[in-house]
C-alpha positions as CSV (number, residue, x, y, z in Angstrom):
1,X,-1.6,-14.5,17.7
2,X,0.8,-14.5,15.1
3,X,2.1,-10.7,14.2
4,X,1.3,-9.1,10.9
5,X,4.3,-8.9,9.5
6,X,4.8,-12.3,9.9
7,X,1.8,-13.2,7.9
8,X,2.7,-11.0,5.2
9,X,6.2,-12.1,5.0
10,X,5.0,-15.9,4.9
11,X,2.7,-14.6,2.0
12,X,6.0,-12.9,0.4
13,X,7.8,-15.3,0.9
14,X,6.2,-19.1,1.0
15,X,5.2,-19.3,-2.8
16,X,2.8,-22.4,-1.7
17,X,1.1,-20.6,1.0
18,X,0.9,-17.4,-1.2
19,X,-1.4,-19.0,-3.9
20,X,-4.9,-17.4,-4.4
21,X,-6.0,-14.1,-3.6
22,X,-5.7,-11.9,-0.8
23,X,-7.0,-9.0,0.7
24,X,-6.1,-6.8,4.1
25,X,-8.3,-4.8,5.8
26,X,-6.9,-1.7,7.9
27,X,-8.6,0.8,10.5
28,X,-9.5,4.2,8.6
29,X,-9.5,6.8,11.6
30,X,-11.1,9.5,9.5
31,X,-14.0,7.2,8.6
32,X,-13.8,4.8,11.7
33,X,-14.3,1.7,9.5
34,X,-12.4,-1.0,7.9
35,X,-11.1,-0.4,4.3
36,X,-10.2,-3.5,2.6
37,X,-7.4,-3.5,0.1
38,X,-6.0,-5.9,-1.9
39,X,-2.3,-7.2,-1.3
40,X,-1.2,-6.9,-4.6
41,X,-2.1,-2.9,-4.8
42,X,-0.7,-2.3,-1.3
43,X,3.0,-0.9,-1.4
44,X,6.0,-2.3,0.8
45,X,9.0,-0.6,1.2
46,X,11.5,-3.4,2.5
47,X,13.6,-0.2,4.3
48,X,10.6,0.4,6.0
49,X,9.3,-2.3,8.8
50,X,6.4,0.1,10.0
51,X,4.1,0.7,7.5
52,X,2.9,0.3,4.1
53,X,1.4,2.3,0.8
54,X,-1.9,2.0,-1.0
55,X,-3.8,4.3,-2.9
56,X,-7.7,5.3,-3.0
57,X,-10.2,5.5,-5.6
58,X,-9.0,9.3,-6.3
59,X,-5.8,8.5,-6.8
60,X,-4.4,9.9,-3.7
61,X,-1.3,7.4,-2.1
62,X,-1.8,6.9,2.0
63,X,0.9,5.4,4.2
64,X,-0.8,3.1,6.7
65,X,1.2,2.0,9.8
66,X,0.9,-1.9,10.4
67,X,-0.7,-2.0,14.0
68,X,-4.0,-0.4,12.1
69,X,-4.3,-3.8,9.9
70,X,-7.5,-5.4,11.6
71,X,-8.0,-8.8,8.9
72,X,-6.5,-11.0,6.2
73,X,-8.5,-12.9,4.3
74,X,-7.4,-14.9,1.6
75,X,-9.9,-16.2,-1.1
76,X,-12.6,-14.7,0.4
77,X,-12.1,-16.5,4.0
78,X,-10.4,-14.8,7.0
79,X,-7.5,-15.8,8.3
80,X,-6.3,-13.3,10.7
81,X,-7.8,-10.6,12.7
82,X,-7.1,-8.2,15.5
83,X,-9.5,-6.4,17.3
């Protein structure tokens, strides 16, 4: 399986392959369900190769570590998931 930063730094990165919409789905431990974000609201700080940023409905900003990402989907159809 191909590791998440990968993926996300082909969808940086490859402006072909980064065409249409996607949308990441990460483990909330406090809920114990998948929240799914999408890419363009999620945070990354390039000094920082373990985790990113995104913000919930009440405004409050959470750092997510990248080993709790569980799918990608873009346009709507999954293409990447860890259990």
């Amino acid at each position: 399986m191909q590791p998440i930063h990968e993926l996300l730094n082909r969808i940086r990165w490859d402006e072909e392959f980064a065409r249409g919409e996607f949308v990441i789905g990460y483990l909330d431990h406090v809920n114990d369900r998948v929240v799914h974000v999408n890419l363009r609201d999620v945070a990354h700080d390039p000094e920082d190769h373990f985790r990113f940023e995104v913000y919930d409905e009440d405004g409050e900003r959470h750092a997510i570590p990248y080993h709790r990402v569980r799918e990608v989907y873009k346009n709507g159809e999954l293409i990447w998931r860890r259990e």
